[in-house]
Structure formats: C-alpha cells, structure tokens
DRENKE-228508 format. One record per residue (C-alpha): residue number from 1; residue in three letters; x, y, z. Coordinates in Angstrom, 2 decimals, padded with zeros to 5 digits. Layout:
+-----+-----+---------+---------+---------+
!   n ! res !       X !       Y !       Z !
+-----+-----+---------+---------+---------+
! NUM ! ALA !       X !       Y !       Z !
...
+-----+-----+---------+---------+---------+
END
This chain:
+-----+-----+---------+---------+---------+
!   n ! res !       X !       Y !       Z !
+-----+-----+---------+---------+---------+
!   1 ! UNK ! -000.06 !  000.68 ! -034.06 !
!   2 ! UNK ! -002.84 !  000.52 ! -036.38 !
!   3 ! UNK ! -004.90 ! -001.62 ! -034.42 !
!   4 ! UNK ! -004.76 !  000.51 ! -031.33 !
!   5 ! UNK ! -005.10 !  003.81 ! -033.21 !
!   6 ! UNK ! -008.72 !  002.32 ! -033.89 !
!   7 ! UNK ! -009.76 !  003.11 ! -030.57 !
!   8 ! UNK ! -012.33 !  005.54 ! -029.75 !
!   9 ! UNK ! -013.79 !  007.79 ! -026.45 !
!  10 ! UNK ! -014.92 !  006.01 ! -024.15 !
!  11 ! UNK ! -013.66 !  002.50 ! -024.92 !
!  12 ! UNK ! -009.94 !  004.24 ! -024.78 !
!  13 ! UNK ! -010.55 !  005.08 ! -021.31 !
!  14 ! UNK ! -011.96 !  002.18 ! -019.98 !
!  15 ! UNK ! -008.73 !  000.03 ! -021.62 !
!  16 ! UNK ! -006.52 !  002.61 ! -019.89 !
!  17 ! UNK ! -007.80 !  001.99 ! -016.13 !
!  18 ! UNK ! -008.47 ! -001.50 ! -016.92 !
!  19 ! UNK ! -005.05 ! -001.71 ! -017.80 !
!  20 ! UNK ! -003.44 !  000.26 ! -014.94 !
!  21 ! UNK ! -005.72 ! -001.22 ! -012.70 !
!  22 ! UNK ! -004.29 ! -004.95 ! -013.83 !
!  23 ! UNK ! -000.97 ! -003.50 ! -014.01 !
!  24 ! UNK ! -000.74 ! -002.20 ! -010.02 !
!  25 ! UNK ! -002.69 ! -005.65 ! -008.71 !
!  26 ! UNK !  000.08 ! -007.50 ! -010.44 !
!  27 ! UNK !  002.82 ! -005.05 ! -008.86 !
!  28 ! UNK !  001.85 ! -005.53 ! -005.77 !
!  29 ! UNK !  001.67 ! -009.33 ! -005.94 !
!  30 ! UNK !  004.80 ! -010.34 ! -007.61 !
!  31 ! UNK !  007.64 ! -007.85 ! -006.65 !
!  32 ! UNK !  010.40 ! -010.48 ! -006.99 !
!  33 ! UNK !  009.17 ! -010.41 ! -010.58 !
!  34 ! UNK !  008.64 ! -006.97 ! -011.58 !
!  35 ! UNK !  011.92 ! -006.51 ! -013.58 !
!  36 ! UNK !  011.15 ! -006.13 ! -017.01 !
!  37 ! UNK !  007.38 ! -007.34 ! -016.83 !
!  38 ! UNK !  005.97 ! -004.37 ! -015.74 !
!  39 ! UNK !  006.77 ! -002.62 ! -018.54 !
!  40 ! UNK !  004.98 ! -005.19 ! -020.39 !
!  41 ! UNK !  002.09 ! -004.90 ! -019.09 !
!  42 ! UNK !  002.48 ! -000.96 ! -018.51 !
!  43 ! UNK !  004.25 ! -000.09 ! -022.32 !
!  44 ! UNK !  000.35 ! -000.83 ! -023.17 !
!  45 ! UNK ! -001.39 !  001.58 ! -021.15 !
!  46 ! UNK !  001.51 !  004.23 ! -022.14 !
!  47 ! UNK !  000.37 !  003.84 ! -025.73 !
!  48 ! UNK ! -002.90 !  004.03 ! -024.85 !
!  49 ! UNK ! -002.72 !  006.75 ! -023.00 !
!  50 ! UNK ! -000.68 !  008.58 ! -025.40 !
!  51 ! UNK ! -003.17 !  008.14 ! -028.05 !
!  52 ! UNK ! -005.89 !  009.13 ! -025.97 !
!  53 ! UNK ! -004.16 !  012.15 ! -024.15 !
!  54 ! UNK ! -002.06 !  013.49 ! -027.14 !
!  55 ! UNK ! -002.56 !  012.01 ! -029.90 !
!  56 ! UNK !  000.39 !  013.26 ! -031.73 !
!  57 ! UNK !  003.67 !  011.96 ! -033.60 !
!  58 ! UNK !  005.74 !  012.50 ! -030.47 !
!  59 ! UNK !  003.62 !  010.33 ! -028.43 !
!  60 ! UNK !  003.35 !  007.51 ! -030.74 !
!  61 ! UNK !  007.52 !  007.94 ! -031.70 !
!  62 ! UNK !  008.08 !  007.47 ! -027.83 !
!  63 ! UNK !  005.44 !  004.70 ! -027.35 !
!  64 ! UNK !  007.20 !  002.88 ! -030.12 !
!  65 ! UNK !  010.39 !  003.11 ! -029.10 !
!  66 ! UNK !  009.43 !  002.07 ! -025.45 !
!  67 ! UNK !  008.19 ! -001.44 ! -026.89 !
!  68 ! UNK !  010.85 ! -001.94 ! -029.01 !
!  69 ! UNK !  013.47 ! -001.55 ! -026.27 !
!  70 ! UNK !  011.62 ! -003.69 ! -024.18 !
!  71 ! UNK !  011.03 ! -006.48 ! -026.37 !
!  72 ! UNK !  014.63 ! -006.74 ! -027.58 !
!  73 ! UNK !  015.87 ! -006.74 ! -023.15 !
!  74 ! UNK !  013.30 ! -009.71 ! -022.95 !
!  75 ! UNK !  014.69 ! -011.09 ! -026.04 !
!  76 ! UNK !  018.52 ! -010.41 ! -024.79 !
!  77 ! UNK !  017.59 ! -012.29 ! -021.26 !
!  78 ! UNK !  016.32 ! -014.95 ! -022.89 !
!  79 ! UNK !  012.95 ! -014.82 ! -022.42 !
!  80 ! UNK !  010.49 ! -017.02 ! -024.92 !
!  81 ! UNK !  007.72 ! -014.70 ! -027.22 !
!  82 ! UNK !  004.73 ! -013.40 ! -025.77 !
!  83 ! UNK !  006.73 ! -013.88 ! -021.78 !
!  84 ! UNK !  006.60 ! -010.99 ! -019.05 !
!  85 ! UNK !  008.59 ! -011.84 ! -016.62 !
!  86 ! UNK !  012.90 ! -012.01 ! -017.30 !
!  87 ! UNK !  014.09 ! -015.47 ! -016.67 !
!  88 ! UNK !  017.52 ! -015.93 ! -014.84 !
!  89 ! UNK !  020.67 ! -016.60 ! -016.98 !
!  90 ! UNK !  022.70 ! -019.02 ! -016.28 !
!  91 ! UNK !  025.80 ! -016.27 ! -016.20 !
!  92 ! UNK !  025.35 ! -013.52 ! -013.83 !
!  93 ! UNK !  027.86 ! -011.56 ! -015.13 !
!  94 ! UNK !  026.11 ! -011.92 ! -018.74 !
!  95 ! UNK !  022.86 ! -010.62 ! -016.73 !
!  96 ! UNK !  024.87 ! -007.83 ! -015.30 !
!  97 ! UNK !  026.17 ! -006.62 ! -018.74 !
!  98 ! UNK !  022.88 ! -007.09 ! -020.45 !
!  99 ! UNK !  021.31 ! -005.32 ! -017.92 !
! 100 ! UNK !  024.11 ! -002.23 ! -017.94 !
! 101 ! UNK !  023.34 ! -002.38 ! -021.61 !
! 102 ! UNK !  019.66 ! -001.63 ! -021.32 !
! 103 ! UNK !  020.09 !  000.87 ! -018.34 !
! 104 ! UNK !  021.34 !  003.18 ! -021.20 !
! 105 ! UNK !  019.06 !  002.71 ! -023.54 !
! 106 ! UNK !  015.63 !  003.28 ! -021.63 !
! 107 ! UNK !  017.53 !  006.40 ! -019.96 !
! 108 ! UNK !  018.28 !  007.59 ! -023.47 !
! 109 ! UNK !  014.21 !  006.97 ! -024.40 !
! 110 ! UNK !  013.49 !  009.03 ! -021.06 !
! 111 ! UNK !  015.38 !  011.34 ! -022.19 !
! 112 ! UNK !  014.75 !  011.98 ! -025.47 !
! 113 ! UNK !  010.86 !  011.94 ! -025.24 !
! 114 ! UNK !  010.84 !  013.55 ! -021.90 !
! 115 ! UNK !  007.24 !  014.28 ! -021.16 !
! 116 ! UNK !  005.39 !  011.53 ! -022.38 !
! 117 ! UNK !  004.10 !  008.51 ! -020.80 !
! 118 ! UNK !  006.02 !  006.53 ! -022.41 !
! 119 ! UNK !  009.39 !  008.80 ! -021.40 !
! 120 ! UNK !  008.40 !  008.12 ! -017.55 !
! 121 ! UNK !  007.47 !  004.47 ! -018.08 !
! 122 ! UNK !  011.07 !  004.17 ! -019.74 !
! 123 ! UNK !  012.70 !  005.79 ! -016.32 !
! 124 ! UNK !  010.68 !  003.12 ! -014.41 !
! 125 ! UNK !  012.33 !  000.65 ! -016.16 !
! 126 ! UNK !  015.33 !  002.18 ! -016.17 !
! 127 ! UNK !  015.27 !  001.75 ! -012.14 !
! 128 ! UNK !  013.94 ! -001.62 ! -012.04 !
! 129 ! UNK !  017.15 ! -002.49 ! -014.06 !
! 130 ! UNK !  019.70 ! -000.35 ! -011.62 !
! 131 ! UNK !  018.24 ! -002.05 ! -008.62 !
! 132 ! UNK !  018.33 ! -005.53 ! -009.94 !
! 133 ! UNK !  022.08 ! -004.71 ! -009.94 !
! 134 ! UNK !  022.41 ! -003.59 ! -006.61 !
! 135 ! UNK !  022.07 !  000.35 ! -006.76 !
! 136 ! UNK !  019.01 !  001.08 ! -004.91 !
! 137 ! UNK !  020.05 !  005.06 ! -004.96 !
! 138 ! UNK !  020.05 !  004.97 ! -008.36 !
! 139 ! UNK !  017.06 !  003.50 ! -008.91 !
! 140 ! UNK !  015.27 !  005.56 ! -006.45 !
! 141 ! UNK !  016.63 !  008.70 ! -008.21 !
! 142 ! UNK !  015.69 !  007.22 ! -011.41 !
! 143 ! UNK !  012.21 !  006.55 ! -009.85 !
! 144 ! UNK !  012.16 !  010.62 ! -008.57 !
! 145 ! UNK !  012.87 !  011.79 ! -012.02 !
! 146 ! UNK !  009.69 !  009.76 ! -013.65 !
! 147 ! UNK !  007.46 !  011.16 ! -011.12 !
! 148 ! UNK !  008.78 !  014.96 ! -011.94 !
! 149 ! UNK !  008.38 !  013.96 ! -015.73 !
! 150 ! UNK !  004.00 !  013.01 ! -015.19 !
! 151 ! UNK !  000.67 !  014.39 ! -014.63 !
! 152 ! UNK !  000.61 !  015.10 ! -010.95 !
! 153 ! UNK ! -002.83 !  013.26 ! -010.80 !
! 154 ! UNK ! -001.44 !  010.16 ! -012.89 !
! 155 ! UNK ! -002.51 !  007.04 ! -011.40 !
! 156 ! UNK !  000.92 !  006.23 ! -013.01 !
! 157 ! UNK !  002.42 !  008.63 ! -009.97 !
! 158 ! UNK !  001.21 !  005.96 ! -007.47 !
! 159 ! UNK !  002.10 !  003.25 ! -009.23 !
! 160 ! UNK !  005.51 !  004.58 ! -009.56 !
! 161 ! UNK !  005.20 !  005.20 ! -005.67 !
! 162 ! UNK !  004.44 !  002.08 ! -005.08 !
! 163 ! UNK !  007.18 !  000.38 ! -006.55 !
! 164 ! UNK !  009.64 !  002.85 ! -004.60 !
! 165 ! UNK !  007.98 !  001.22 ! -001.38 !
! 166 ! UNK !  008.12 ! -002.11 ! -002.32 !
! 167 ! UNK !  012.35 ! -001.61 ! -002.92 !
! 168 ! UNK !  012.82 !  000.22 !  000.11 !
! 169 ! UNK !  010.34 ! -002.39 !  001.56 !
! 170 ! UNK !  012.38 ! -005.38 !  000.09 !
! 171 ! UNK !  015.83 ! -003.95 !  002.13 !
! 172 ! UNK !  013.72 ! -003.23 !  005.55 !
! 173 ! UNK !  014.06 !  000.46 !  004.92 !
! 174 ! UNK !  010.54 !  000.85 !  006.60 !
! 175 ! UNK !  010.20 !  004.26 !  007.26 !
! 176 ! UNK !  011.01 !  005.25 !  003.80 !
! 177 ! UNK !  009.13 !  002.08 !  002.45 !
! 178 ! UNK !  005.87 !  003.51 !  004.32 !
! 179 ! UNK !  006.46 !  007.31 !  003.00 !
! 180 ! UNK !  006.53 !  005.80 ! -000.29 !
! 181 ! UNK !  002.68 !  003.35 ! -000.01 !
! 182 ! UNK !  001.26 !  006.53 !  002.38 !
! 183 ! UNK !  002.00 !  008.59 ! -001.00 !
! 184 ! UNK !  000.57 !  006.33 ! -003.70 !
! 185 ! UNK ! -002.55 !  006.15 ! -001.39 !
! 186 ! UNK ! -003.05 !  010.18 ! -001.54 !
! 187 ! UNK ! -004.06 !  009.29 ! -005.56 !
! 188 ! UNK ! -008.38 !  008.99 ! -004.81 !
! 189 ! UNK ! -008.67 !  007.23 ! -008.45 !
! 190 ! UNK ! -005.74 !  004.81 ! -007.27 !
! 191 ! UNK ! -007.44 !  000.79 ! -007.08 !
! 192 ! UNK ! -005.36 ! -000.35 ! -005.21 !
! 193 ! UNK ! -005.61 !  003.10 ! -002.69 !
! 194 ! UNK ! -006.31 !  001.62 !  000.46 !
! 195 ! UNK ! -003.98 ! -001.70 !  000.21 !
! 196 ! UNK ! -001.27 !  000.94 ! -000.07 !
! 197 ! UNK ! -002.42 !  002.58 !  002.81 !
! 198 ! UNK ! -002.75 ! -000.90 !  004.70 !
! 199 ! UNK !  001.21 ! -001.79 !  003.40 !
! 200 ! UNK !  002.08 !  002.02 !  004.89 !
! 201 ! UNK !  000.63 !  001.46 !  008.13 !
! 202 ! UNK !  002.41 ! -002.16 !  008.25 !
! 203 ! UNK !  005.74 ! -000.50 !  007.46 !
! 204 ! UNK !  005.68 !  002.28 !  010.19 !
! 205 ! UNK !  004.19 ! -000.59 !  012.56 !
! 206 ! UNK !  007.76 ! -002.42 !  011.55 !
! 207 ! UNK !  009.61 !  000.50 !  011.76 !
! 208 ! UNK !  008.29 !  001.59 !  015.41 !
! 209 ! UNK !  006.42 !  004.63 !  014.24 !
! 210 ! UNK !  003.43 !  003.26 !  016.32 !
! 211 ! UNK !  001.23 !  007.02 !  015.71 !
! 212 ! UNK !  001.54 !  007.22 !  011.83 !
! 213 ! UNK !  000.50 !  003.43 !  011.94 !
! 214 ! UNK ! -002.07 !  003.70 !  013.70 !
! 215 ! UNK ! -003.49 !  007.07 !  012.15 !
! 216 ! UNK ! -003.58 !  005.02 !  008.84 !
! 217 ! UNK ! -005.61 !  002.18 !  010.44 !
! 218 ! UNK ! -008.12 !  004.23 !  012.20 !
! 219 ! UNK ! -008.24 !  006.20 !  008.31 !
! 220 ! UNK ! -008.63 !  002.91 !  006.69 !
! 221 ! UNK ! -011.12 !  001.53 !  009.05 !
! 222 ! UNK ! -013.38 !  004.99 !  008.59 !
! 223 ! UNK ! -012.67 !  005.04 !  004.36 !
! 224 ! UNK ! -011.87 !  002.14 !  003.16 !
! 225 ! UNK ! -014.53 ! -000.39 !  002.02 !
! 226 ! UNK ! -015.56 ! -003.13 !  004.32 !
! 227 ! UNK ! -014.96 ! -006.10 !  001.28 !
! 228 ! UNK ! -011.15 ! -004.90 !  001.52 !
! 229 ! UNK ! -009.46 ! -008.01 !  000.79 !
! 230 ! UNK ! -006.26 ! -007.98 !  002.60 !
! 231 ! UNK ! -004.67 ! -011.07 !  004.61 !
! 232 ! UNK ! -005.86 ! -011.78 !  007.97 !
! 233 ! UNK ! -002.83 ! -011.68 !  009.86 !
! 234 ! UNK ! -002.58 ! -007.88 !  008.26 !
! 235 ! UNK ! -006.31 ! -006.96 !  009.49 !
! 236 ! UNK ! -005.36 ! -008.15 !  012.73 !
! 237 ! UNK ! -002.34 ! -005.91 !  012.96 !
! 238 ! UNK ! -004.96 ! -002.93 !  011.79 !
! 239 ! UNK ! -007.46 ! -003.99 !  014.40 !
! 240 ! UNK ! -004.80 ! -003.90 !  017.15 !
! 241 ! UNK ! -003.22 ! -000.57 !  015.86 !
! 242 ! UNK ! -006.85 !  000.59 !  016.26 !
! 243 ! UNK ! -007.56 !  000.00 !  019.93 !
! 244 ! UNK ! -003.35 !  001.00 !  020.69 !
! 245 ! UNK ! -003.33 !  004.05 !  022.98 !
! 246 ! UNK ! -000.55 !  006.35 !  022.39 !
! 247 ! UNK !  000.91 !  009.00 !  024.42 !
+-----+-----+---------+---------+---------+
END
C-alpha cells in the first residue's frame, strides 16, 4: 500500500485509465475467463482510484480487503502466484462450495464499504461467482446493485454494463444482451465505446430488432473512428444494416 500511496496528480490518473482501459479490452476478449481475473486486474484500478478520488481510511480499508479476498478465492481454486484467471478443479462440487463460500464474502465487502470502488468492484465479483454457478438472476441483480453503488459517469458503470451483456449474450438473451453494450456505449470516456455499440447492434441484428440495429450502425458509421478494429465478418453485418430499408 505504500508503494501505491507514492503516487501523485497526474501520473495517478493516467495509471487509472490505463488500467481500466486494459481491464475492458481484456473483458471483452476473454469472457469464458473473466471469473475471478477481472478483479485482478480491476482490484488495481479500485485502489487507485480510491487513493486518487478519496484518499481516506475507508477507501484504503475497502481496497484492502477487496485484494485480500481475492487472492485467498485464487488461492482456494488452486490457482499458482501471480495467475488471473481460476483454473478448473478437478471436483465440481469442491468448485461449487468454494465458490458459495466466496459469494458471501465479497457480498459482505460490498456491503460493508458500500460506496467505494472497491465495494462495487466486490459486487462484480460477487456476480461473476453466482453466474459461474448457474444463477444468472442473481448475478444480474448483483450486477444492478454495483451500478446503483458508483459514480454515474464511472467508466467502471460501462464496464460493469458490459459484462451484463456479455452473460445475457453468452445464454442468447439478445435483446437484453444489446440493452446492456447500447448502455456501456452512452459512457463518451468509455475505450472501448464504439465496439460496444458494434456488439449492441450485432445483438438486436440476432435478436430481429432490425431498426435499433441498424440505428447503431448508421451511428457508428457517422462517430466512430474509421481505424475501428472490429472483425470483418462484423463490419460486413454493419455495412449491410446500413443500406437495410425498414418500414
């Protein structure tokens, strides 16, 4: 904690949207991994943040008690020092247990520093845990009740948005999946903004809701930046919502 309280102004910032920058690239790349490695990676920027934002004992207390949590679920899974994402165990009912286990104790840090960063970052993990064991309700709830505990112009709100997408995404729920990346691309300081919108306009595409698809691809073809690196079988899905003529 020493080391990070060192850090000053402008180099605090930069870390922080360096960091959450990093952190939503690798969200959006490895869902099947995000249990338990995105906190990882986002426990940092919550301390950072805290610091930077707060700087005061409550902060640094729920920043704390965050990593601690989190390193001793890695530890419990199995996972070797310095490793982000959880291995699988051998047992899945030892996985499910462990992973009951935990669900309780990053609720009872979101609860207890409710607030904070750190509190939120705690009820993301808290959701990645209950849908890893099935309960996509809770975890959506779970989800609900970080955003309600931030900043509304967090770039940690469309983070948090984003991974609500990609689990509605991941059981073909694509309305709801492309609610969820339409409102993590409302956040104009989001990176990864416009491949949000793209995934949005993809999942009402899926999902038959051929207007709100294509309004997104005639948005992103007038905002976004030409260097937009998405696949090409998704730009050709944007170029042919963009010449679609609806009723």
């Amino acid at each position: 904690m020493a080391r990070k309280s060192k850090l000053q102004g402008l180099d605090v910032i930069e870390d922080i949207e360096s960091i959450a920058e990093r952190a939503a690239q690798w969200i959006r790349e490895h869902l099947p991994l995000t249990l338990g490695a995105i906190i990882a990676i986002l426990a940092t920027a919550a301390s950072l943040s805290a610091l930077a934002a707060y700087r005061t004992r409550e902060a640094e207390t729920a920043s704390d008690a965050l990593d601690r949590v989190s390193q001793d679920y890695l530890r419990a899974m199995g996972a070797e020092l310095g490793a982000l994402a959880v291995p699988e165990l051998a047992n899945p009912d030892a996985a499910a247990e462990i992973r009951s286990e935990y669900v309780a104790q990053f609720a009872a840090i979101a609860a207890e520093h409710e607030g904070t960063v750190a509190g939120a970052l705690a009820r993301l993990e808290e959701g990645n845990l209950s849908e890893a064991g099935g309960d996509l309700d809770a975890s959506i709830e779970t989800w609900r009740a970080a955003l309600r505990d931030l900043d509304p112009d967090s770039n940690l709100q469309a983070i948090i948005q984003l991974r609500i997408g990609q689990a509605y995404e991941a059981v073909e729920r694509w309305v709801e999946a492309g609610e969820a990346y339409e409102s993590a691309a409302t956040y104009d300081r989001f990176p990864l903004r416009y491949w949000a919108m793209a995934d949005a306009a993809r999942c009402f595409s899926q999902a038959g809701e051929v207007q709100r698809a294509r309004d997104l691809a005639l948005r992103l073809f007038s905002e976004g930046p030409p260097e937009l690196n998405l696949p090409e079988h998704q730009r050709a899905m944007l170029r042919e919502l963009r010449q679609t003529r609806t009723p």
